[in-house]
PDB file as gemmi writes it, atoms N, CA and C in Angstrom:
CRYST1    1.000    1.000    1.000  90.00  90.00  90.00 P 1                      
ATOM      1  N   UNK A   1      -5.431  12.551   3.199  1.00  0.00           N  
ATOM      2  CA  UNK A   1      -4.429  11.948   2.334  1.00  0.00           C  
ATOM      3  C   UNK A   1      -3.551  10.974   3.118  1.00  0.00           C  
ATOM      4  N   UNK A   2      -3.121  11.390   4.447  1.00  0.00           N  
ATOM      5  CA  UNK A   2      -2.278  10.325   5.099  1.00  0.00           C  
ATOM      6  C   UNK A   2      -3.061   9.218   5.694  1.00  0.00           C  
ATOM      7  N   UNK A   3      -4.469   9.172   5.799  1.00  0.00           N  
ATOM      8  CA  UNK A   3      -4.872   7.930   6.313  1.00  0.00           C  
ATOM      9  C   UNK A   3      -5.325   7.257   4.921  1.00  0.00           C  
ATOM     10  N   UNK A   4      -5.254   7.530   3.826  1.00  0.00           N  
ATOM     11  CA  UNK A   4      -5.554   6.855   2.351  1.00  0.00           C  
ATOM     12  C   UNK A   4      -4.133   6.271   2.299  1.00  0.00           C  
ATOM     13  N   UNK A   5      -3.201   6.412   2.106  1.00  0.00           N  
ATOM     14  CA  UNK A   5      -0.993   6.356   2.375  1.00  0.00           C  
ATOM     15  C   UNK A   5      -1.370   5.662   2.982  1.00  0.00           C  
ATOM     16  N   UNK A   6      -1.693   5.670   4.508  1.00  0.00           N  
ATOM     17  CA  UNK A   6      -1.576   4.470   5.790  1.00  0.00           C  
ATOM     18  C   UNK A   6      -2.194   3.368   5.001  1.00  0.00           C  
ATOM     19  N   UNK A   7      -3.547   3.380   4.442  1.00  0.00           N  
ATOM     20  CA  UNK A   7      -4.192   2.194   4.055  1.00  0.00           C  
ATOM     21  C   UNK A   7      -3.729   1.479   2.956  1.00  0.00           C  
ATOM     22  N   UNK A   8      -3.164   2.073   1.863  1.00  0.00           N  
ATOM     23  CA  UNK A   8      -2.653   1.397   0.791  1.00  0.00           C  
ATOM     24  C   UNK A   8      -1.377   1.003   1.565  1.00  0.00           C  
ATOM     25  N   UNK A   9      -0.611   1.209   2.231  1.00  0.00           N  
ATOM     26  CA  UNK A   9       0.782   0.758   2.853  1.00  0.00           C  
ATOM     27  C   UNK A   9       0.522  -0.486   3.339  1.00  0.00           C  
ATOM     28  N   UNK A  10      -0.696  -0.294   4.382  1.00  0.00           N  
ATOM     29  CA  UNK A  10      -1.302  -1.944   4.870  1.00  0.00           C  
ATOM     30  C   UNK A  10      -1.512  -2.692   3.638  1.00  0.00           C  
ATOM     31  N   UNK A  11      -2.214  -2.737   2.638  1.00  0.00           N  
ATOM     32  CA  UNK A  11      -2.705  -3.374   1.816  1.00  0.00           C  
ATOM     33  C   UNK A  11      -1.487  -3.689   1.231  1.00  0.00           C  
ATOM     34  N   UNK A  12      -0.300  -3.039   0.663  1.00  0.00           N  
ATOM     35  CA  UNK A  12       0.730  -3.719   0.420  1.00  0.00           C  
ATOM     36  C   UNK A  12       1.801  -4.505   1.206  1.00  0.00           C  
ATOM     37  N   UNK A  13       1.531  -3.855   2.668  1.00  0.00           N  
ATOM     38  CA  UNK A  13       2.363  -4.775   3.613  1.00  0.00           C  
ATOM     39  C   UNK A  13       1.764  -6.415   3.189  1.00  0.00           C  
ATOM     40  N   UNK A  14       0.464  -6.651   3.505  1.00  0.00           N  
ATOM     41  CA  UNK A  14      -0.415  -7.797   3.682  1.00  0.00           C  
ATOM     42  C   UNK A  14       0.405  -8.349   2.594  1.00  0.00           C  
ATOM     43  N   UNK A  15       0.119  -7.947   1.290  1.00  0.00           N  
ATOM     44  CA  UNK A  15       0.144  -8.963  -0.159  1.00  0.00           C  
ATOM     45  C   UNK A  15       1.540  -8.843   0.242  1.00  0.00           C  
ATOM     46  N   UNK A  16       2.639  -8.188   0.616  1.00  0.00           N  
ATOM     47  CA  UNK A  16       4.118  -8.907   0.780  1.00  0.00           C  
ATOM     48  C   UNK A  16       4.121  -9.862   1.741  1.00  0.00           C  
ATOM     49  N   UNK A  17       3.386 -10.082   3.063  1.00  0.00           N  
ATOM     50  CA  UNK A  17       3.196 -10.934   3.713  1.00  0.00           C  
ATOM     51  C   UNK A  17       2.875 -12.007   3.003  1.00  0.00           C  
ATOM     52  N   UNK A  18       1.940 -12.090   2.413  1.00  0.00           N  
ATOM     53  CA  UNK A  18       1.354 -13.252   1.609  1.00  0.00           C  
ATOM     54  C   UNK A  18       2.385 -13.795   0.498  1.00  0.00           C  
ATOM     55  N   UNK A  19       2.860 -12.992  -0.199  1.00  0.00           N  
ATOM     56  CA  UNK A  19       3.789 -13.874  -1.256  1.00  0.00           C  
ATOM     57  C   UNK A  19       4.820 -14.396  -0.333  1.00  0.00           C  
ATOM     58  N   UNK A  20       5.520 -13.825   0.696  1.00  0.00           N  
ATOM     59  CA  UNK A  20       6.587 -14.458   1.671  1.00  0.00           C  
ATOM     60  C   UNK A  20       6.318 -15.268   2.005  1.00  0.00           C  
ATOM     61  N   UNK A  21       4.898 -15.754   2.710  1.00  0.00           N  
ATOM     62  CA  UNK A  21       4.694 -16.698   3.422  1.00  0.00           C  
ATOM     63  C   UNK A  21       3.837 -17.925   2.968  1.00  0.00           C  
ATOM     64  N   UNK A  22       3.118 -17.713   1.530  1.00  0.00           N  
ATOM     65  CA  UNK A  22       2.488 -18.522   0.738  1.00  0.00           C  
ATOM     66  C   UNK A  22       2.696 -18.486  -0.312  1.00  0.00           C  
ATOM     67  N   UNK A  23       3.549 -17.647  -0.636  1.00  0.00           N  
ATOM     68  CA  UNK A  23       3.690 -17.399  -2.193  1.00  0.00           C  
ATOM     69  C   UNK A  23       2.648 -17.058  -3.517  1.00  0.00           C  
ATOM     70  N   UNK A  24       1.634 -16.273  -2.811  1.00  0.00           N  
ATOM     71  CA  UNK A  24       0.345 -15.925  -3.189  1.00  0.00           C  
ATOM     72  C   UNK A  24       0.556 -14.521  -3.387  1.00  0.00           C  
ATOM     73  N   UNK A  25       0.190 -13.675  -4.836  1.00  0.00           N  
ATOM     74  CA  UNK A  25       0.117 -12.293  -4.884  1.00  0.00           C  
ATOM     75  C   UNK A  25      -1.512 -12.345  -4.833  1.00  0.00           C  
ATOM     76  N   UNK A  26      -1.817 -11.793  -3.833  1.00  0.00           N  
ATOM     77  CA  UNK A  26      -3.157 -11.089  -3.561  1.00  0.00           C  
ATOM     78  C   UNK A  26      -3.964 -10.572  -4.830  1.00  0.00           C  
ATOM     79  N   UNK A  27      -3.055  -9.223  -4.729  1.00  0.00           N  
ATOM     80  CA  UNK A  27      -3.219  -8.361  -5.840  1.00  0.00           C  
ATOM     81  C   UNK A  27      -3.288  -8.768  -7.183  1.00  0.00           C  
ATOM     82  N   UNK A  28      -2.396  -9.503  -7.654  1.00  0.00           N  
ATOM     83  CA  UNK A  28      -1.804 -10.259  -9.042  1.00  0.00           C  
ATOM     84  C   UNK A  28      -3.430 -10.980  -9.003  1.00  0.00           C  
ATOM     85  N   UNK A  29      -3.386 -11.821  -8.269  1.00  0.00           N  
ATOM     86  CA  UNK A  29      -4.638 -12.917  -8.006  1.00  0.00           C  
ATOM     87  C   UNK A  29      -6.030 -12.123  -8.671  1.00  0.00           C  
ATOM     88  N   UNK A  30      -6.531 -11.152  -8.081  1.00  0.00           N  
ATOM     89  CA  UNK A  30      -7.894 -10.556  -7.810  1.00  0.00           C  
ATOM     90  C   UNK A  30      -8.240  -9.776  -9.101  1.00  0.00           C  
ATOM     91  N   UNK A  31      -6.809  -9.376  -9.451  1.00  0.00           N  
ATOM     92  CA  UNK A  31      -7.087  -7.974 -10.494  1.00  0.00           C  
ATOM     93  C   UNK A  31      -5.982  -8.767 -11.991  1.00  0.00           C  
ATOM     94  N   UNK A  32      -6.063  -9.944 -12.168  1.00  0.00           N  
ATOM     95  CA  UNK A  32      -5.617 -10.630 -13.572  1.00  0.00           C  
ATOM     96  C   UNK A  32      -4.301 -11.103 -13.766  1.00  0.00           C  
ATOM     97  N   UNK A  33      -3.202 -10.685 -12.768  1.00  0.00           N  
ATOM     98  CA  UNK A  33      -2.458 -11.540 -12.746  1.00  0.00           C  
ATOM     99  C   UNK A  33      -0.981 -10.239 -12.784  1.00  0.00           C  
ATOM    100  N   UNK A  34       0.546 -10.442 -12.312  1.00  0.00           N  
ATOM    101  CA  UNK A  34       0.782  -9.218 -12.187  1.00  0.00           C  
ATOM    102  C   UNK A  34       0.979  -8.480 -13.253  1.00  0.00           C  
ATOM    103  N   UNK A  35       1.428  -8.496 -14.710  1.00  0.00           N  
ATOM    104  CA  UNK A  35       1.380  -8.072 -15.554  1.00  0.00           C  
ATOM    105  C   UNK A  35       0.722  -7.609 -16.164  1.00  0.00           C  
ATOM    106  N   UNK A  36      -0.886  -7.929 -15.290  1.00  0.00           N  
ATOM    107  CA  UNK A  36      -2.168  -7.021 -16.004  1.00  0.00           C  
ATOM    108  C   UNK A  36      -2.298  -5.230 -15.550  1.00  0.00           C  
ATOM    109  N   UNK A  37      -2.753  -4.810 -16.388  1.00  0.00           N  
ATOM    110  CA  UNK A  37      -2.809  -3.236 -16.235  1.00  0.00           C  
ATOM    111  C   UNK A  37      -3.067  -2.435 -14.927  1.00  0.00           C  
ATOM    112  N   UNK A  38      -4.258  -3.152 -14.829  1.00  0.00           N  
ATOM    113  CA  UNK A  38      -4.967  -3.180 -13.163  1.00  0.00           C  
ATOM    114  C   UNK A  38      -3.815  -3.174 -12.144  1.00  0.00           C  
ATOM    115  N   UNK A  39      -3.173  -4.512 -12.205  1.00  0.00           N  
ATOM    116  CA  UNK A  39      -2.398  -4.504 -11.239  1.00  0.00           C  
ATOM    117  C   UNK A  39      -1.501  -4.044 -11.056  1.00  0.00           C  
ATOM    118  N   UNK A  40      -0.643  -3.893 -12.150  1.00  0.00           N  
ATOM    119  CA  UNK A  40      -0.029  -2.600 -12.168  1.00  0.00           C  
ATOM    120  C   UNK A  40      -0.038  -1.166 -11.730  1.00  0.00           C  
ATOM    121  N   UNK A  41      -1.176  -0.411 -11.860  1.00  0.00           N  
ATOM    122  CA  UNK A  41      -1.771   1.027 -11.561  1.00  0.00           C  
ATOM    123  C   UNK A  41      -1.566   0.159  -9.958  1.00  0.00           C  
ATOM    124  N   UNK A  42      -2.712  -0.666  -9.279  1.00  0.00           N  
ATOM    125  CA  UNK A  42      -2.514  -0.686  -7.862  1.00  0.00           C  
ATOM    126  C   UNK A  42      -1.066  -1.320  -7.839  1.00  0.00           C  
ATOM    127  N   UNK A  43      -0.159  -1.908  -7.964  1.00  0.00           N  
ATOM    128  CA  UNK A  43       1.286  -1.695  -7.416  1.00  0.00           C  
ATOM    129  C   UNK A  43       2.014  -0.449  -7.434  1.00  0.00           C  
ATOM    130  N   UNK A  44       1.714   0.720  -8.571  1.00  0.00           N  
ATOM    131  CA  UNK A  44       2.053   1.527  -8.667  1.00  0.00           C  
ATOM    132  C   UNK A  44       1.652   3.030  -7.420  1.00  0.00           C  
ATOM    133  N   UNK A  45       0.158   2.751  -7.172  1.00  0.00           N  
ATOM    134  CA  UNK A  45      -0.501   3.494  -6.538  1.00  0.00           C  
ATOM    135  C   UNK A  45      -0.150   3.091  -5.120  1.00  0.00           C  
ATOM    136  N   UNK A  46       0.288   2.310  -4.931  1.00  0.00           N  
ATOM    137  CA  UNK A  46       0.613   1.544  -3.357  1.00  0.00           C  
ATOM    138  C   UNK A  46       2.217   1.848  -3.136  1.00  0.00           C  
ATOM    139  N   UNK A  47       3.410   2.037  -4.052  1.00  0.00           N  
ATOM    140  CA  UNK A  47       4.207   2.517  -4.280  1.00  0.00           C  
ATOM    141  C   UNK A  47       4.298   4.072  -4.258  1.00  0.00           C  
ATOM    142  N   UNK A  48       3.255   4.767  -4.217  1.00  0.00           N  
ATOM    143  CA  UNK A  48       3.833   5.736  -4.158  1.00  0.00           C  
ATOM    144  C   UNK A  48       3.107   6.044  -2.806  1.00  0.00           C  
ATOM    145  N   UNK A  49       2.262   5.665  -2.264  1.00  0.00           N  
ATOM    146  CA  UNK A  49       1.658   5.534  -1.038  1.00  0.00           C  
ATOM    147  C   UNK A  49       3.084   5.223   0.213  1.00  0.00           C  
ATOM    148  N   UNK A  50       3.485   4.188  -0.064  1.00  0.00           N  
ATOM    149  CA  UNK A  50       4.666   4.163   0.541  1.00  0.00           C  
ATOM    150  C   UNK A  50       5.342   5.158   0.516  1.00  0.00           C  
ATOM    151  N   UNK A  51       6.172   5.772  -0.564  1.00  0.00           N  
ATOM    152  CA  UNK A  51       7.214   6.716  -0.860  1.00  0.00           C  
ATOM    153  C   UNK A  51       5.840   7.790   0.482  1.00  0.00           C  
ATOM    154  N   UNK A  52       4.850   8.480  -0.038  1.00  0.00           N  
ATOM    155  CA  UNK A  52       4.566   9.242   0.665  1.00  0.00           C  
ATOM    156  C   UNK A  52       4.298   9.340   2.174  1.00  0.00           C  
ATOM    157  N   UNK A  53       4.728   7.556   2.653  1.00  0.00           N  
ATOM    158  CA  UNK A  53       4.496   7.438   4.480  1.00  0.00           C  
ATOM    159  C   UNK A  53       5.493   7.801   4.852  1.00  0.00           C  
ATOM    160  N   UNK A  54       6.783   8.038   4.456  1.00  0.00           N  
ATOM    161  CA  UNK A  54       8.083   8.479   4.736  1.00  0.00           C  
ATOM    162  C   UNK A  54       8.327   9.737   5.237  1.00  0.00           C  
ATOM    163  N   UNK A  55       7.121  10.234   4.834  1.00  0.00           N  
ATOM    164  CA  UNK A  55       7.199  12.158   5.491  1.00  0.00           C  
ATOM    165  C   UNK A  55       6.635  11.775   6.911  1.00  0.00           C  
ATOM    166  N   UNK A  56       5.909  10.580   7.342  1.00  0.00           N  
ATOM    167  CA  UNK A  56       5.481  10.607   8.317  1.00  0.00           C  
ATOM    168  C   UNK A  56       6.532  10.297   9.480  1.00  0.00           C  
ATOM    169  N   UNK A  57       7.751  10.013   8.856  1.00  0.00           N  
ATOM    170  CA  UNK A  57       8.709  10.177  10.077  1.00  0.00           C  
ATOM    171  C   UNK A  57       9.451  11.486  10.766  1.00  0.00           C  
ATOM    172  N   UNK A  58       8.845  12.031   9.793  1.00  0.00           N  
ATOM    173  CA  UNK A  58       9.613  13.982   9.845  1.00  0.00           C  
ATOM    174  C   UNK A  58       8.448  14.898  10.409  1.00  0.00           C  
ATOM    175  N   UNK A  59       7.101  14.478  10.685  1.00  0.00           N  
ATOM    176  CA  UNK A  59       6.285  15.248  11.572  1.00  0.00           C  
ATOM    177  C   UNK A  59       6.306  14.686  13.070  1.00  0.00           C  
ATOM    178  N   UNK A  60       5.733  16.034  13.315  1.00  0.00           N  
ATOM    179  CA  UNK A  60       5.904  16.053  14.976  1.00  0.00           C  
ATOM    180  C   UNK A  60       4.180  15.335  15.570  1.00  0.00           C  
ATOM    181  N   UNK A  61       3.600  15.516  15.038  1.00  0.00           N  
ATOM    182  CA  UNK A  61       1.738  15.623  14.579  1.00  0.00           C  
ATOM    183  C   UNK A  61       1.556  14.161  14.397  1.00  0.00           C  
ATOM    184  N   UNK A  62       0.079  13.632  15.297  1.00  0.00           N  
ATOM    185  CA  UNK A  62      -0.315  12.339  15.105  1.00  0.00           C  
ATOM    186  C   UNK A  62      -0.820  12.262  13.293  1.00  0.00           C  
ATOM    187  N   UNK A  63      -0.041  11.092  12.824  1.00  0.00           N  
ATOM    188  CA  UNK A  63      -0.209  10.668  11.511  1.00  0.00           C  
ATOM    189  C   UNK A  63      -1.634  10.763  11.027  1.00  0.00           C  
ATOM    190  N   UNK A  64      -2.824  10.313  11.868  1.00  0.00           N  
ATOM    191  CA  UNK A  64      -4.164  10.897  11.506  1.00  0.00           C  
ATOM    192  C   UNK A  64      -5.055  11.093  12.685  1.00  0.00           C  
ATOM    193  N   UNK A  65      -5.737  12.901  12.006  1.00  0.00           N  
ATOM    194  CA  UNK A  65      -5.921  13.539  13.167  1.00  0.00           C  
ATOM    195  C   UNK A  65      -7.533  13.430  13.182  1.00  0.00           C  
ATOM    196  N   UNK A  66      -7.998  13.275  14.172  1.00  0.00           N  
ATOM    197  CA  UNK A  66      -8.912  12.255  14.092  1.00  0.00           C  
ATOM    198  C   UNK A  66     -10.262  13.736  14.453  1.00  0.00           C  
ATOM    199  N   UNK A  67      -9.801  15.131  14.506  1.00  0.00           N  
ATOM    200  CA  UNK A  67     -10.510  16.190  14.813  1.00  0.00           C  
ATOM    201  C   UNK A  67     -10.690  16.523  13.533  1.00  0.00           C  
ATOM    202  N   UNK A  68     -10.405  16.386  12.441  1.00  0.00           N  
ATOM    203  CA  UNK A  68     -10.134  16.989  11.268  1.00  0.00           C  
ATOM    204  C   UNK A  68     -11.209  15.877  10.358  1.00  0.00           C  
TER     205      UNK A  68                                                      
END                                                                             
């Protein structure tokens, strides 16, 4: 679960990179535009991906354990 969190976090870091720096939504772009349903669920799903990397500042434990 935390390396699925890590990856949607990247994927939303990127597309904030991109609208900052080109003014391009990735996401909006690929999946119909941002108001489409699609994109929505993935802003939503990447949102809570975030909210859930936040526990990763309160473990002691590498974020992904690569024995497991």
């Amino acid at each position: 679960m935390n390396a699925i969190a890590l990856i949607l976090v990247i994927v939303g870091a990127i597309n904030w990179g991109s609208i900052g720096l080109f003014g391009i939504d990735l996401v909006g772009m690929i999946f119909g535009g941002q108001l489409s349903l699609m994109s929505r669920i993935i802003f939503t799903v990447v949102g809570l991906a975030g909210l859930w990397s936040i526990s990763f500042f309160f473990k002691d434990t590498p974020i992904i354990d690569k024995e497991n």
